[in-house]
N, C-alpha and C positions, 0 to 999 in steps of 0.2 A: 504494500500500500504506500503511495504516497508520501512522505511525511507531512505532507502541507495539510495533505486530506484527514490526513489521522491527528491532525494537530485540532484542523476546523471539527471532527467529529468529536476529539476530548471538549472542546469549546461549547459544542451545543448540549452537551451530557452533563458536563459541567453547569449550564445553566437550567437545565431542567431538572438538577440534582439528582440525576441520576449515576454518575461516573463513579462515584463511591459504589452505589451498588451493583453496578458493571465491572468493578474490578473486585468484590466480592465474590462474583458469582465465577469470575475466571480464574480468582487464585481455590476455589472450593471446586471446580472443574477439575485443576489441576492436580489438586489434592487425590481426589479420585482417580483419576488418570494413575497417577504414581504408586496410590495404592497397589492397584490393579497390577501394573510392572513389577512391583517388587511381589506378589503373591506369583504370577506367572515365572520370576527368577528362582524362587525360594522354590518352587515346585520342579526347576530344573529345564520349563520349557522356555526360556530367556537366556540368552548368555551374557557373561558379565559386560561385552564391549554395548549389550546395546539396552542393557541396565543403566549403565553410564551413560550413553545419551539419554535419556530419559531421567536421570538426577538431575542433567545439565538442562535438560528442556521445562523440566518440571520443579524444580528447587528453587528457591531465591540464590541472587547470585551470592557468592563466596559459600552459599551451605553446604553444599558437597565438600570443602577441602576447609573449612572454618577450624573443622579438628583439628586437623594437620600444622598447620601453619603453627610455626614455633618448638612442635618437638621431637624430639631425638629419632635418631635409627628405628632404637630397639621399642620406641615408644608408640611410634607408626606401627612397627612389625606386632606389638601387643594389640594396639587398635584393630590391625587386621585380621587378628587369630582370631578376636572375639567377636569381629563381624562374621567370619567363618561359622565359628562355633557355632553363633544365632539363626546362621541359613542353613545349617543343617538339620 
């Protein structure tokens, strides 16, 4: 789209007070959506590379690597195990 066009569209959404509840209903879309992805990985039929897109399509930005950011080697490689451990 646009950006002009999606700028004039947040503009009229905006003034009909609606834009708040249009990005309500897209981050609760979303939410579901990711649900959904992560039950089909955890079940096996998802692989992780496209798991990963869908944290990065569906998460707010930096969620997916928030953890991350700041620690150690062994401290990733603990997060990891324990993400393992939960998908199994």
């Amino acid at each position: 789209m646009d950006k002009h066009v999606g700028s004039k569209l947040d503009d009229f959404l905006d003034e009909e007070g609606l834009l708040a509840e249009c990005e309500a209903m897209a981050k609760s879309l979303l939410r579901s959506v990711h649900e959904t992805a992560k039950g089909l990985h955890k079940s096996g039929v998802m692989d992780e590379l496209t798991m990963s897109e869908f944290d990065a399509l569906c998460l707010p930005p930096d969620a997916s690597t928030a953890e991350v950011k700041g620690l150690t080697r062994e401290q990733i490689q603990a997060l990891r195990n324990r993400v393992d451990d939960e998908l199994k």
